[in-house]
C-alpha positions as CSV (number, residue, x, y, z in Angstrom):
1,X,0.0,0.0,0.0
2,X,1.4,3.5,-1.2
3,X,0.9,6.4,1.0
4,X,-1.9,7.6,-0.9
5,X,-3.7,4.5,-0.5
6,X,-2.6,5.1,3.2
7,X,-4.1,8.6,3.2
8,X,-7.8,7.6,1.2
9,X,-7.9,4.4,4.1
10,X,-7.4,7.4,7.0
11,X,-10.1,9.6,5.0
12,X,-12.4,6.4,4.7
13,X,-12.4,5.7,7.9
14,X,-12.4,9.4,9.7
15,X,-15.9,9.4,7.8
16,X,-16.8,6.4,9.0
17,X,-15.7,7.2,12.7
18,X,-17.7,10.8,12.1
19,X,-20.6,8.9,11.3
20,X,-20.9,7.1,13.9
21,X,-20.3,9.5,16.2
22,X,-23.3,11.7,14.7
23,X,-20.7,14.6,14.5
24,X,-21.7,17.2,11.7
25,X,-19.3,17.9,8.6
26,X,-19.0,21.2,7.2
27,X,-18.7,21.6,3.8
28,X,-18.7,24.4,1.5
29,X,-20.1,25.4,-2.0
30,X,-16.3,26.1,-3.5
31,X,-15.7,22.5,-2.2
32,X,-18.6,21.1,-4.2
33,X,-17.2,23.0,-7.3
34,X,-13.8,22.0,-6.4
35,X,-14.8,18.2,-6.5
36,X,-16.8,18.8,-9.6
37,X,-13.6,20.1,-11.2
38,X,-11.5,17.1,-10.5
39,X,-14.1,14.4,-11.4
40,X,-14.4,13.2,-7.5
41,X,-18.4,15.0,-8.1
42,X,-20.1,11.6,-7.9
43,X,-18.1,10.1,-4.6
44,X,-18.4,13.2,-2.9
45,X,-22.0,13.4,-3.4
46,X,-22.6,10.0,-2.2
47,X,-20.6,10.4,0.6
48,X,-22.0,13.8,1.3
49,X,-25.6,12.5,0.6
50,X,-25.5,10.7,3.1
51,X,-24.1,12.7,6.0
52,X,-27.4,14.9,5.2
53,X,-29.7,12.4,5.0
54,X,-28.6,12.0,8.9
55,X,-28.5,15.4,9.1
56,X,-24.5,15.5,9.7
57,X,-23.6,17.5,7.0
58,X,-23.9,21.4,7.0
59,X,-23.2,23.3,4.0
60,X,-21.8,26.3,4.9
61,X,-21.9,30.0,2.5
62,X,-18.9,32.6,2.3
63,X,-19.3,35.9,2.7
64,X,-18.1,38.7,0.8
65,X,-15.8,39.4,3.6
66,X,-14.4,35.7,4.0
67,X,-13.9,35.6,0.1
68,X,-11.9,38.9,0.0
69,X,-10.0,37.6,3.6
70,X,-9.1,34.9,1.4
71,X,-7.8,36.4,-1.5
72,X,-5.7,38.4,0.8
73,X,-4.2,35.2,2.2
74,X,-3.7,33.5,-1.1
75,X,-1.6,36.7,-2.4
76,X,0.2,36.8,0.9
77,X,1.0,33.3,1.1
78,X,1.0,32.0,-3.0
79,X,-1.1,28.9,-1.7
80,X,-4.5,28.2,-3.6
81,X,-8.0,30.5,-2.9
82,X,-9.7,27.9,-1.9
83,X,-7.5,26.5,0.8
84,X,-7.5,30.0,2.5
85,X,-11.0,30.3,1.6
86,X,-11.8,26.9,3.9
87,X,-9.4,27.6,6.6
88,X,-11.1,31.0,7.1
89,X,-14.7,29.3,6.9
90,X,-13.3,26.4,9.4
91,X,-12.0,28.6,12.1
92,X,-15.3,31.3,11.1
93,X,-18.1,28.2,12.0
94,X,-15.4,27.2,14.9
95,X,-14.8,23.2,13.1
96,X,-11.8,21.7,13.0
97,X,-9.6,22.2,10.0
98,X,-8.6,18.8,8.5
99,X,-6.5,17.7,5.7
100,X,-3.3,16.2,4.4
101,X,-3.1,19.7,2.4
102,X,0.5,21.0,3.4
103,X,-0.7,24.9,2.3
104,X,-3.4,24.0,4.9
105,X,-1.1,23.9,7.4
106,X,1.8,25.8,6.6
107,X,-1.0,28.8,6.3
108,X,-2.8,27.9,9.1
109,X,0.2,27.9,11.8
110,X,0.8,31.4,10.4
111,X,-3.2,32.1,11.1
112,X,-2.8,30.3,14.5
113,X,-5.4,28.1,12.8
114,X,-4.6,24.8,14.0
115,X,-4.8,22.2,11.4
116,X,-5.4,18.3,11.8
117,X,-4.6,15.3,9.9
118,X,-7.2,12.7,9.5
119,X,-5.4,10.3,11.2
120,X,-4.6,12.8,14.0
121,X,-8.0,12.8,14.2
122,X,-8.7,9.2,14.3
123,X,-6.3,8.7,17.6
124,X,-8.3,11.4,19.0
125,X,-11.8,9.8,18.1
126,X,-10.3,6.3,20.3
């Protein structure tokens, strides 16, 4: 197993652990556009389907303000809009920031944002 296999099996099962839990995912409309982009659309809408069938998934909007906070931080920082743009809405609706997304953490340690990896996550949820 290669350490993206590694990393989809942590993902997998942080879901898993998050729905049994009940805990409530937030996810964003750049993040839906994002996954459309990339052809990952159809997984992340099953998966996302059904966190809000049990009412676990929130979709959160920006706001004029968070999107031109994040442009701010993506010239500052020459890491991607939307990774600012979901570290601001994460620390906004006060979640916790997860992902194996270096930029996420390199930017948020200089937001004092801190920034989980799924499997951090996992340890914690045990």
């Amino acid at each position: 197993m290669d350490e993206t296999d590694a990393r989809h099996d942590d993902v997998v099962a942080l879901f898993s652990m998050l729905m049994r839990e009940k805990s409530i995912v937030l996810t964003s409309e750049r993040h839906v556009k994002e996954m459309k982009s990339t052809g990952n659309l159809e997984e992340f809408e099953r998966v996302q389907s059904n966190l809000w069938k049990n009412r676990w998934c929130l979709q959160v909007q920006s706001t004029e303000f968070d999107r031109q906070l994040a442009l701010r931080h993506n010239e500052k920082f020459k890491v991607g809009f939307g990774d600012c743009l979901h570290l601001i809405l994460a620390d906004t609706h006060k979640a916790i920031a997860c992902s194996y997304d270096r930029h996420w953490h390199t930017v948020g340690k200089e937001l004092g944002i801190k920034v989980y990896y799924p499997r951090d996550l996992l340890y914690l949820g045990n």
